[in-house]
C-alpha positions as CSV (number, residue, x, y, z in Angstrom):
1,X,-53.8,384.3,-94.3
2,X,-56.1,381.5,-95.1
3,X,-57.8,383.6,-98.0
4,X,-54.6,383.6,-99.6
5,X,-54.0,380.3,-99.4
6,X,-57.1,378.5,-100.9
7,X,-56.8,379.7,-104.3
8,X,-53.3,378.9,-104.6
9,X,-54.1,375.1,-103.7
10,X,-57.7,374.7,-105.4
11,X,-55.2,375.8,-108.5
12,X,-52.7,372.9,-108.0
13,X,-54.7,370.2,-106.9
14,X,-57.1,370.5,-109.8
15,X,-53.8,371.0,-112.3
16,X,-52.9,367.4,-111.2
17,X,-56.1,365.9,-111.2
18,X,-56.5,366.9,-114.9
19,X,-53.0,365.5,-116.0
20,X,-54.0,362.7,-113.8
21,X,-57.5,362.3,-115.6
22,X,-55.8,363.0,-119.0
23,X,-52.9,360.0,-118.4
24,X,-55.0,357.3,-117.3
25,X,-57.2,357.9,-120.7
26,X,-54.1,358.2,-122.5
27,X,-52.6,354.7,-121.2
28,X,-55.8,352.7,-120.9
29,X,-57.2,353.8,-124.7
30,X,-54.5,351.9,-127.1
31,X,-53.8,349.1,-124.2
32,X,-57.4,347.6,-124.9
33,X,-58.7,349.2,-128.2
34,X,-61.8,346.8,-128.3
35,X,-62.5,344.7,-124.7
36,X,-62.3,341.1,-125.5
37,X,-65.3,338.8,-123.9
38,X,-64.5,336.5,-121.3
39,X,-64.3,332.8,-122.3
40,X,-66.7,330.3,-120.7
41,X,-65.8,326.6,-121.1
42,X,-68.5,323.8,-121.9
43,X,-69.8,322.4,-118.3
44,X,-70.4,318.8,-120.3
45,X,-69.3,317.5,-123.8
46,X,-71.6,315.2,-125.0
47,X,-70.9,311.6,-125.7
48,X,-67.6,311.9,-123.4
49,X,-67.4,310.0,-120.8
50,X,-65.3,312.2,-119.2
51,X,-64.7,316.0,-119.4
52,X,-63.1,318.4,-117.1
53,X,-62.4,322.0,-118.1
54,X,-60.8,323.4,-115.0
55,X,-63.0,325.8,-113.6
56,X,-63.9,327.7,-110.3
57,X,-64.8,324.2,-108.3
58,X,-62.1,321.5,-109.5
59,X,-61.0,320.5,-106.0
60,X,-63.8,319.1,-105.2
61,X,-63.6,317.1,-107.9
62,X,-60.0,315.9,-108.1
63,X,-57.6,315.1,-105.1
64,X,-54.4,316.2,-104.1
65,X,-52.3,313.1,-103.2
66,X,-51.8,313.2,-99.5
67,X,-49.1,310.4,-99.9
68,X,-45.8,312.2,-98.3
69,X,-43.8,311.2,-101.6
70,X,-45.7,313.8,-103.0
71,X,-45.1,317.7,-101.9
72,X,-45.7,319.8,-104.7
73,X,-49.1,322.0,-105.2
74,X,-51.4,322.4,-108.0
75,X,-53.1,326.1,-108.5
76,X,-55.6,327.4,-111.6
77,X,-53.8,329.7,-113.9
78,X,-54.7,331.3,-117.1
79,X,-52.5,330.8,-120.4
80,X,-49.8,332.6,-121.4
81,X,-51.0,334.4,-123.5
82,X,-54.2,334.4,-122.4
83,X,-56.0,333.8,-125.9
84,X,-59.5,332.6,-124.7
85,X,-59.9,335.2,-122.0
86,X,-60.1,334.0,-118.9
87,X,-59.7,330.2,-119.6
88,X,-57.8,328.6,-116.9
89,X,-55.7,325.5,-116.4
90,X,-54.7,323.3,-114.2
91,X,-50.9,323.9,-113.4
92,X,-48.1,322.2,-111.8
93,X,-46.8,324.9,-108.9
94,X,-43.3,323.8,-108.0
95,X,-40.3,323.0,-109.5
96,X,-38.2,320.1,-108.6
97,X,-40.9,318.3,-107.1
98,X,-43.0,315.3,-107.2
99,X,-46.7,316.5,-107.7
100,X,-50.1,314.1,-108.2
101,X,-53.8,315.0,-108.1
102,X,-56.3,312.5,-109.1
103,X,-59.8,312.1,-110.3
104,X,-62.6,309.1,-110.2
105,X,-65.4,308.4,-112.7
106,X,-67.7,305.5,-113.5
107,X,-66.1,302.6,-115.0
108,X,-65.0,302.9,-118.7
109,X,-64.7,298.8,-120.7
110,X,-63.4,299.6,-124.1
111,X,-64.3,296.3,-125.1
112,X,-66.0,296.7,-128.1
113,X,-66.1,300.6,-128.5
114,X,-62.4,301.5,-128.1
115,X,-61.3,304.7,-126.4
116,X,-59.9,308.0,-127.0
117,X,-58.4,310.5,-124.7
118,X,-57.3,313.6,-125.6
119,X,-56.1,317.1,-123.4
120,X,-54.4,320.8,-124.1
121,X,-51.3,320.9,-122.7
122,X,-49.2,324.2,-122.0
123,X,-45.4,324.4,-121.2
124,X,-45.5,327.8,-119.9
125,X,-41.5,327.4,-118.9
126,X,-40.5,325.0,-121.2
127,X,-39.6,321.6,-120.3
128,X,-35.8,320.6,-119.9
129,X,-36.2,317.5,-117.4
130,X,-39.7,316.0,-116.0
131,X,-43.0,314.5,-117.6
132,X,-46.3,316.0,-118.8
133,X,-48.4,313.1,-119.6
134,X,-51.7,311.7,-118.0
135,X,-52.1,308.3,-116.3
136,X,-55.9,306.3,-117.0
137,X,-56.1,304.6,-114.0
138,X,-57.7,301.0,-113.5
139,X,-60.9,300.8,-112.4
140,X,-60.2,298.8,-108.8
141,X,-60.7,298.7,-105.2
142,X,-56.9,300.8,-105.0
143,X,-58.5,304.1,-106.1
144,X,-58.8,305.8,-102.9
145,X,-60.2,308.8,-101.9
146,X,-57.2,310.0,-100.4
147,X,-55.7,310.2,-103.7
148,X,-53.2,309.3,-106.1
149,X,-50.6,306.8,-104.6
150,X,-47.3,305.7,-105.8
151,X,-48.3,302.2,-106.1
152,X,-51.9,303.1,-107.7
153,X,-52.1,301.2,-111.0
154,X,-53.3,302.9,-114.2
155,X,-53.8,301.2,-117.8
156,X,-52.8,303.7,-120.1
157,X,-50.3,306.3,-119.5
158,X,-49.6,309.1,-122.4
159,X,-48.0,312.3,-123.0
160,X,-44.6,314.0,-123.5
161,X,-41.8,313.1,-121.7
162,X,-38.1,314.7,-121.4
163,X,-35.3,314.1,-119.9
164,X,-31.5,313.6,-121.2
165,X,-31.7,311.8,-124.4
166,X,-35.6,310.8,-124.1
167,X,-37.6,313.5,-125.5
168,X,-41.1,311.4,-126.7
169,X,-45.0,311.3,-126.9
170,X,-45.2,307.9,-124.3
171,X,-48.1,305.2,-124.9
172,X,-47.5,302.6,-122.4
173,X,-50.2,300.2,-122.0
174,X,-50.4,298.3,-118.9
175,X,-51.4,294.6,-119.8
176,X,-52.2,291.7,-118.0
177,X,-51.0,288.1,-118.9
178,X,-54.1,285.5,-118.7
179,X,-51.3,282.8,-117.7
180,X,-49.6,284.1,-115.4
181,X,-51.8,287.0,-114.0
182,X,-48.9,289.4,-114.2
183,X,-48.9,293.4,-115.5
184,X,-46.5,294.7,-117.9
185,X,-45.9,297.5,-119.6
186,X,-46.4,297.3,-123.3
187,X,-44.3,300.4,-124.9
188,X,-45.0,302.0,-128.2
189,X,-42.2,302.0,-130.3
190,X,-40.4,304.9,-132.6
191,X,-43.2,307.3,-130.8
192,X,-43.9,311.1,-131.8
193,X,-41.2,313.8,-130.9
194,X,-43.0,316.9,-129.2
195,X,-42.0,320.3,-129.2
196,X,-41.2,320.9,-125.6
197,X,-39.7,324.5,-126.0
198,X,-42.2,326.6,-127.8
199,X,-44.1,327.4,-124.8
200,X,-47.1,327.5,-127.1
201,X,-50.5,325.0,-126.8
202,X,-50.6,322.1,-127.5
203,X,-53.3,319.0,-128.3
204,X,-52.4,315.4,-127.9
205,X,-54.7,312.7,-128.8
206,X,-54.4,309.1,-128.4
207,X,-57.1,306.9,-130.1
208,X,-57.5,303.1,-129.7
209,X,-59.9,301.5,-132.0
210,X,-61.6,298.5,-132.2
211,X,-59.6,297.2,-134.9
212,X,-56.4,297.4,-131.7
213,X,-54.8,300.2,-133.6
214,X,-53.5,303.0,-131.8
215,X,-52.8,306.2,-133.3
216,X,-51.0,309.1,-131.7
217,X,-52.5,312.5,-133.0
218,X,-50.3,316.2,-132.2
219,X,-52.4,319.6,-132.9
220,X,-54.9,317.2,-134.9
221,X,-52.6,315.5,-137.4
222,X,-51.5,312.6,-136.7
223,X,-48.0,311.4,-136.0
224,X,-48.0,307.4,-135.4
225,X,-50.1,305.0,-136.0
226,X,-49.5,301.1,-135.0
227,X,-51.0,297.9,-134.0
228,X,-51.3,296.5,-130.3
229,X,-50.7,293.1,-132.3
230,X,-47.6,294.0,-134.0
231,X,-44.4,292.5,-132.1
232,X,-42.5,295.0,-133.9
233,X,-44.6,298.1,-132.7
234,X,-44.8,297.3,-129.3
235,X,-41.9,296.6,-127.0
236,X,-42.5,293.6,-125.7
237,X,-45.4,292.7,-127.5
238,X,-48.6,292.2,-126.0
239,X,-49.3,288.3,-127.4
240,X,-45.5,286.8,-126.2
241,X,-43.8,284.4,-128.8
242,X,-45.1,280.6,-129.0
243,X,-41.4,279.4,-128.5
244,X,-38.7,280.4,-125.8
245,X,-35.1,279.4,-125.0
246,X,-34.6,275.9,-123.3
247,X,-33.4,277.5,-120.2
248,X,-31.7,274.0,-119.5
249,X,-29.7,274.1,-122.6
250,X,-26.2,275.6,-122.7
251,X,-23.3,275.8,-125.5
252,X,-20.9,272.6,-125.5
253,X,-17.4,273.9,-124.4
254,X,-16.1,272.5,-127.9
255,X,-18.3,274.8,-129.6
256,X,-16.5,276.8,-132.5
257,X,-18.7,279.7,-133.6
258,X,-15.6,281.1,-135.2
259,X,-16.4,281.9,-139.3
260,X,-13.3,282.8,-140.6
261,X,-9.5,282.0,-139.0
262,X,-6.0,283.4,-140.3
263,X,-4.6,281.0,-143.3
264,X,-2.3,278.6,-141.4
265,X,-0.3,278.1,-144.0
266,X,0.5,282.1,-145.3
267,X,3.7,283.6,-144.9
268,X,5.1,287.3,-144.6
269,X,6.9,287.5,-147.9
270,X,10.8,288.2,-147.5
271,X,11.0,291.6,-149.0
272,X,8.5,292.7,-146.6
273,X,9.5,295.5,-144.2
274,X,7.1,296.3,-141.5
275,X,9.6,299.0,-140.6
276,X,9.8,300.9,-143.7
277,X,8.2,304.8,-143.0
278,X,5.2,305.6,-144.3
279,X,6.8,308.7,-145.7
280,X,10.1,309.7,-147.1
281,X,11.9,312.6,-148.5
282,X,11.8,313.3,-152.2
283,X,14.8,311.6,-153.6
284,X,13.8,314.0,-156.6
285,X,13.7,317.5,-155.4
286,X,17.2,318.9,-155.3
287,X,17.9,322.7,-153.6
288,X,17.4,325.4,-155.8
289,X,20.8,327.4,-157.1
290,X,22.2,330.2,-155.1
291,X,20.3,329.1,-151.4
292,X,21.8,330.1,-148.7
293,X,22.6,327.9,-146.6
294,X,24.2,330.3,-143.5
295,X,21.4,333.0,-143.9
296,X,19.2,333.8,-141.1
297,X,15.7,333.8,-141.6
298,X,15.3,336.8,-139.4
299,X,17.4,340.0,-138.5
300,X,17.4,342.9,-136.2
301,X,15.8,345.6,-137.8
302,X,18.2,347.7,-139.6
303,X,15.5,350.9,-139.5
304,X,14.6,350.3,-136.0
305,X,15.8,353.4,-133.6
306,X,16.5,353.2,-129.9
307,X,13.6,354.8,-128.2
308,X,14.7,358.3,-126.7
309,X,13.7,357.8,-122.6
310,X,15.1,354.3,-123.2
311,X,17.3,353.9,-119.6
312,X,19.8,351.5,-120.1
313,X,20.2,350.8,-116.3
314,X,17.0,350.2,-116.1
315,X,15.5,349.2,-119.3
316,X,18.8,346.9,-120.2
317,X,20.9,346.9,-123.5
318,X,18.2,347.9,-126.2
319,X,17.7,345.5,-129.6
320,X,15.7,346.0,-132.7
321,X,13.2,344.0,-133.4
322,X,13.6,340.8,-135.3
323,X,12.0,341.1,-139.3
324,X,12.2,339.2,-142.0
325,X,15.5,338.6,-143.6
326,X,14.9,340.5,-147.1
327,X,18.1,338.1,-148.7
328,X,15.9,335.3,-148.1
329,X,12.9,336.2,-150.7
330,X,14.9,335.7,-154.0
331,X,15.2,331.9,-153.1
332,X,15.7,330.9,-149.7
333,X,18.1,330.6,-146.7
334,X,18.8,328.7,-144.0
335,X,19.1,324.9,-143.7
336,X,17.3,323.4,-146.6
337,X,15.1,320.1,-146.4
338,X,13.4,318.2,-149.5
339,X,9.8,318.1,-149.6
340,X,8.0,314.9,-148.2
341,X,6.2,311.8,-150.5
342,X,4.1,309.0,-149.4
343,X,7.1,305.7,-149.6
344,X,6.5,303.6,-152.4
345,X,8.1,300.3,-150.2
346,X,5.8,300.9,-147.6
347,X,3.5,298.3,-146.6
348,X,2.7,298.1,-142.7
349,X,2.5,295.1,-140.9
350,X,1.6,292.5,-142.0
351,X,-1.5,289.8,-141.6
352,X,-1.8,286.4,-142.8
353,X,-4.6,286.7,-145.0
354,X,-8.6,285.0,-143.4
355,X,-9.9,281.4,-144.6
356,X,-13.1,279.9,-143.9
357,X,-12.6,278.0,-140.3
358,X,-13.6,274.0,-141.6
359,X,-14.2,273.6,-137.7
360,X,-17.2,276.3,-137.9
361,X,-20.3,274.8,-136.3
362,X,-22.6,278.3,-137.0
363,X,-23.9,280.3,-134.1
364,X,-24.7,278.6,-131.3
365,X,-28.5,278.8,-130.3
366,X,-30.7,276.9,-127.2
367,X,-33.2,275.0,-128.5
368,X,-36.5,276.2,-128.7
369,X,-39.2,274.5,-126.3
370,X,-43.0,275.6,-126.2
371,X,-43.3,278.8,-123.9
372,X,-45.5,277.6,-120.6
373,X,-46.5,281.6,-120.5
374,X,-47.4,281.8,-123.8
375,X,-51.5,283.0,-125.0
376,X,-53.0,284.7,-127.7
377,X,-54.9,288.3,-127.0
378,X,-57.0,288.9,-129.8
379,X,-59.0,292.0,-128.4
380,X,-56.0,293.5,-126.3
381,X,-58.3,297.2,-127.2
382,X,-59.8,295.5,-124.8
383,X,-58.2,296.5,-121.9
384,X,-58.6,296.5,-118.1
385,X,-61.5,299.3,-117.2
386,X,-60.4,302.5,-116.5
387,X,-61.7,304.5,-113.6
388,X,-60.0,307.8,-112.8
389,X,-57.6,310.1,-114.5
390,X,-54.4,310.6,-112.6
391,X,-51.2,313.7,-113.3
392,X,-48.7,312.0,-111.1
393,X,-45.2,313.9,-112.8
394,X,-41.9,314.5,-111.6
395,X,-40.6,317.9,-113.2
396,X,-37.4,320.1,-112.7
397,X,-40.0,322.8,-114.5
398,X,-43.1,324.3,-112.9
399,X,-45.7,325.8,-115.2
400,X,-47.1,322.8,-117.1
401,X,-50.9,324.1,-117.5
402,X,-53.4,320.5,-118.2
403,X,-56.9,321.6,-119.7
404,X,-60.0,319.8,-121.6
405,X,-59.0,316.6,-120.2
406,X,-61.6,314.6,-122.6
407,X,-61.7,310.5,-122.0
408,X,-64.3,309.1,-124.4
409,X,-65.3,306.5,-127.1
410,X,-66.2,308.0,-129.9
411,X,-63.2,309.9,-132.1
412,X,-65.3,312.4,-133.3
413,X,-66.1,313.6,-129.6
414,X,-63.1,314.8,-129.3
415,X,-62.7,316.3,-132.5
416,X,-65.5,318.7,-132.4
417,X,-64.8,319.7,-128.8
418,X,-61.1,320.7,-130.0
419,X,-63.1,322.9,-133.1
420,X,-64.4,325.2,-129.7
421,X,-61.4,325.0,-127.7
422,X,-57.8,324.2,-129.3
423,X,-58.6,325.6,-132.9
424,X,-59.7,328.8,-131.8
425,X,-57.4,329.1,-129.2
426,X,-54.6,328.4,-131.7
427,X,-55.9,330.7,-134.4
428,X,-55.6,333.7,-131.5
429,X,-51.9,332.5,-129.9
430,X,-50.7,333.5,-133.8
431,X,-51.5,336.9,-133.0
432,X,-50.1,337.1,-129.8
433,X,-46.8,336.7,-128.0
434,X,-46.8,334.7,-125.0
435,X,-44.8,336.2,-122.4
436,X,-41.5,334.6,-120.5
437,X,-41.4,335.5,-116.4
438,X,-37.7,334.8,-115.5
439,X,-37.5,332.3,-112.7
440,X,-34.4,333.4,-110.5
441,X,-32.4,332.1,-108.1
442,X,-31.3,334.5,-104.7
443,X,-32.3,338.0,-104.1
444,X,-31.1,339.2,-107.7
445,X,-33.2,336.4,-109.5
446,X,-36.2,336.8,-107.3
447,X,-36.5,340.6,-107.9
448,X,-36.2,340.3,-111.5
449,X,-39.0,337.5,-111.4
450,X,-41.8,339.7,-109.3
451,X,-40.4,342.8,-111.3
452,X,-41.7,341.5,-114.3
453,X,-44.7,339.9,-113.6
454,X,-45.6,344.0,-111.7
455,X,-44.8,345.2,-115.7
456,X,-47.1,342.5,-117.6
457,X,-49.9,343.4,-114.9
458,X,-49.2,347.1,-115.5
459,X,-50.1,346.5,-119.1
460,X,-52.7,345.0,-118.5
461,X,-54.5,347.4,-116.1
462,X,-53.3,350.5,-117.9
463,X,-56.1,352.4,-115.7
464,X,-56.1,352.1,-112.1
465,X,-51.9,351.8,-112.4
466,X,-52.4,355.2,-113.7
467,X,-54.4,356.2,-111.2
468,X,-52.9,355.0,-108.3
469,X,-49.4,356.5,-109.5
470,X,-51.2,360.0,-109.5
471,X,-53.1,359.7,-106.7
472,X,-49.7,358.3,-104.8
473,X,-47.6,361.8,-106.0
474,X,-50.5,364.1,-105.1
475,X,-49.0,364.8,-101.4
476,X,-45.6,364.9,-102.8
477,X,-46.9,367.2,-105.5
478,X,-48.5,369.7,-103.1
479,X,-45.4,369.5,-100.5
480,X,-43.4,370.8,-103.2
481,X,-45.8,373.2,-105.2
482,X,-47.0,375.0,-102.1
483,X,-45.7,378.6,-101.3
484,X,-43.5,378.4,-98.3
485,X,-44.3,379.6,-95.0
486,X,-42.3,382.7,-95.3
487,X,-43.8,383.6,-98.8
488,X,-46.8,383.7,-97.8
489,X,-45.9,385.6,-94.9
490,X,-44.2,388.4,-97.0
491,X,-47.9,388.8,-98.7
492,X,-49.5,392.0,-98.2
493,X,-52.8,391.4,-95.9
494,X,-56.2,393.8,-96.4
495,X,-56.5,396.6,-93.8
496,X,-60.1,396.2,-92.3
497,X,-62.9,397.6,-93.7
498,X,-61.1,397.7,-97.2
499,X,-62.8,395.5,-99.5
500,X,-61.0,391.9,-100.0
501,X,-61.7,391.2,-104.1
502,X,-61.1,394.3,-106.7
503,X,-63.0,393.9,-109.7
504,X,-60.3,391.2,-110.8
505,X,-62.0,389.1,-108.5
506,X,-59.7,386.8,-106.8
507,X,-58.0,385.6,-109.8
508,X,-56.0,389.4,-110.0
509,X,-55.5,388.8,-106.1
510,X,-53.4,386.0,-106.8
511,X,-51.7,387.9,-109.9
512,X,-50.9,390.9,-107.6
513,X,-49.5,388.4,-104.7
514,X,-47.3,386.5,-106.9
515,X,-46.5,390.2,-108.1
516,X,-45.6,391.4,-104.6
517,X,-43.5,388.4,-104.0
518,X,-41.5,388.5,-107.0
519,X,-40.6,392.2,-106.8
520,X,-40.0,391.1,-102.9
521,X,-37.3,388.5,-104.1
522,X,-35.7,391.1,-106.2
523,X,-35.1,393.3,-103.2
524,X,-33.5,390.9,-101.4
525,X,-31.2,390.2,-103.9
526,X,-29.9,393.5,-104.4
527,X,-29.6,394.2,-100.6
528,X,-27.5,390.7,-100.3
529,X,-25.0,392.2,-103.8
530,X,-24.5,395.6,-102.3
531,X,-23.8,394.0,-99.1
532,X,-21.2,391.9,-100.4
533,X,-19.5,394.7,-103.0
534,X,-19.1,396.4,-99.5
535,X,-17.2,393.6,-97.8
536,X,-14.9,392.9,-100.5
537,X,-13.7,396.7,-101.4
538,X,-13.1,397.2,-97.3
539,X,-10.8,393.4,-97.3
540,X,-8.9,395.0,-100.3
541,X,-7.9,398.7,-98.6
542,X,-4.7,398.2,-96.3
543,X,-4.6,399.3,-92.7
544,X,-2.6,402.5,-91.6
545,X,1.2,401.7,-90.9
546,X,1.2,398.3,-92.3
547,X,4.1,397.1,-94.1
548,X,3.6,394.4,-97.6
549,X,5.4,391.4,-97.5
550,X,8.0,390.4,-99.5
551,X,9.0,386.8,-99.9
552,X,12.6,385.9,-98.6
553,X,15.0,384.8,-101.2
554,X,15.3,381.5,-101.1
């Protein structure tokens, strides 16, 4: 029995292997036509004082806040779509969490050389609420290494913000009053608007220069530029104003800070009518000849019919449908009204007329005394050192991928390092879509999420998803190909002594046993007919001395 097995087997196995073979070629060719090489950031950048690309190694680098206001986790992901191959990211993991991870440096002084800091940002999801901006944190004895804190303090913060009406590009410098030895936060004014929906990269660079301007670049072109000594740029401004309200001084209760008062001496004319109606019938229009007055401007049908399985006991008295009264199209019918005009003798109510008040004083203002708090910052570029880099966000979104975070002094750093990074990666992401992975809610939600992140992986590994697809229906394959146990049964075996392969070779063995088995088959189907002609013609022939039936009459 075995010698008629094998054949039949070796035959279907290596049937599905080839298909196999041939669709795995067939799906991996066109998926890949030419294999892209693998990106490798820069290690260093030089001239920055600062550069971190993200790579295999940045935890022990930067430090996930430990502080229990903070719960959400960090993770390296690639970008979506993944332009420089293999480039990864740092990316916010949770939604609807607090997240911060921090980094420490050498202390940075502008003084003198200004600054410039500058990263790729990534809204793989979109941003509808939270923040995606960096902090420069002081250099000072609070940087711990524990991590970010919620009370660690940071000169610069910058980046895109969103949330309800506020959609901006924040610079907020942190400043610190001489006088009083006080921080406050020094906003920029009318700042850039990002585009927090594309889902595509994007490069934001701030640059302070020595000069304590501040310009706000987007994808290399710049979107704002102001001046850290402009009280109209910054809100409040850095220097505060030489003079301040007398706190002491309040508005004398006889004040009148009234400009204009109702003329004493006007009075509503007597042909005024503050009832009169804005509008009025036309005492012009007159009806037209032959209106009628008692027509009806609508009538039963006179074509309509009573529908035949109308019941009246059930259905109710029928009536025809109401059309339009056909006497009414020459002129008109029914009750007739004249057409409505604006009233000539209307005039409202009435106002006595406004005079200058003789009692007006102006409006009323403290007096101005010197301010105690008041100094002049003429170098406010130069600001307090900065010492770490810190992404401390708050985000109903997860997916915001940081990369190339770049913190140096010199504008053209950063401008070349972009040329091997952003332009490039820019000048691919045309070409290519990025992809959207639904994020669900419940079972529904969660299964269309994983479902398509297993059909973008698919695509990408066309081959061994092939593979393991043909290699997984191999058994079911064979369970179902393989002659059954009583089909191979029915096979005629060799007598011994007679030779087992005829000059077909076994090739005609296996011809002649699917021969046998199909002439077999036949057989038994003609048996199982005659068989069943037989029982039918003996159920129609009536027994001997039995009587037909005839129905009773009803």
């Amino acid at each position: 029995m075995a010698s008629a097995r094998l054949p039949r087997a070796s035959a279907y196995t290596a049937l599905l292997l080839a298909l196999c073979g041939a669709a795995a070629a067939a799906d991996g060719e066109p998926a890949q036509p030419e294999k892209e090489e693998s990106y490798t950031p820069p290690n260093t950048v030089d001239g920055a004082q600062f550069y971190e690309p993200f790579v295999d190694g940045w935890g022990e680098r930067w430090v996930i806040s430990k502080d229990k206001e903070f719960t959400g986790k960090w993770r390296l992901e690639t970008y979506s779509p993944d332009s420089l191959v293999g480039d990864m990211g740092l990316v916010v993991g949770d939604a609807a969490q607090r997240h911060a991870v921090s980094t420490t440096f050498p202390a940075l002084d502008p003084k003198g050389t200004g600054l410039v800091v500058q990263y790729e940002l990534q809204l793989k999801n979109g941003l509808q609420c939270g923040g995606a901006y960096l902090k420069l944190l002081t250099a000072s004895e609070e940087l711990s290494l524990e991590g970010f804190h919620a009370s660690t303090p940071y000169t610069i913060m910058f980046g895109p913000d969103k949330c309800g009406e506020t959609n901006k590009v924040h610079f907020i410098l942190r400043h610190k009053s001489p006088v009083t030895g006080e921080w406050e936060e020094k906003h920029l004014t009318t700042p850039p608007v990002p585009d927090t929906n594309d889902k595509q990269t994007h490069l934001y660079t701030a640059i302070v220069g020595t000069d304590n301007t501040v310009r706000i670049l987007v994808d290399n072109e710049e979107k704002r530029k102001a001046s850290l000594l402009s009280a109209v740029d910054f809100k409040p401004p850095v220097n505060p104003p030489k003079e301040v309200d007398d706190p002491e001084d309040k508005k004398p209760e006889d004040w009148v800070d009234e400009a204009k008062i109702d003329d004493p001496n006007a009075a509503k004319p007597d042909d005024w009518d503050e009832d009169a109606p804005q509008m009025i019938a036309d005492p012009d229009d007159e009806k037209p000849a032959g209106w009628l007055d008692d027509a009806p401007l609508k009538i039963p049908d006179p074509e309509g019919k009573i529908p035949d399985d109308w019941d009246a006991d059930e259905d109710g008295e029928w009536e025809a449908p109401l059309v339009n009264n056909p006497e009414c199209k020459a002129v008109g019918c029914g009750e007739w009204r004249a057409k409505r005009i604006v009233n000539p003798e209307y005039k409202g109510k009435w106002y006595a007329p406004k005079i200058d008040n003789p009692e007006y004083k102006g409006v009323w203002k403290p007096k101005q005394i010197p301010n105690p708090n008041y100094f002049e910052d003429t170098e406010p570029h130069a600001m307090a050192p900065i010492g770490g880099i810190g992404i401390e966000l708050w985000t109903m979104q997860n997916g915001i991928l940081f990369d190339n975070i770049l913190v140096s002094t010199d504008p053209s750093v950063a401008a070349e390092l972009a040329k091997g990074t952003f332009v490039r990666r820019k000048a691919i992401e045309k070409t290519k879509k990025p992809r959207d992975v639904p994020k669900g809610e419940g079972v529904l939600g969660k299964f269309t999420e994983y479902a398509t992140k297993a059909l973008y992986f698919a695509q990408d590994n066309p081959l061994p998803i092939a593979l393991a697809l043909c290699l997984g229906l191999l058994p079911l394959l064979l369970y179902c190909c393989w002659p059954s146990r009583s089909a191979l049964d029915e096979l005629p075996l060799p007598d011994e002594g007679e030779e087992q392969q005829d000059e077909g070779g076994e090739g005609a063995e296996d011809e002649q046993a699917v021969e046998d088995i199909t002439d077999k088959a036949e057989e038994d189907k003609a048996e199982d007919k005659a068989e069943e002609d037989k029982k039918e013609e003996k159920a129609s022939t009536p027994k001997s001395g039995a009587r037909k039936r005839t129905p009773k009459a009803s």
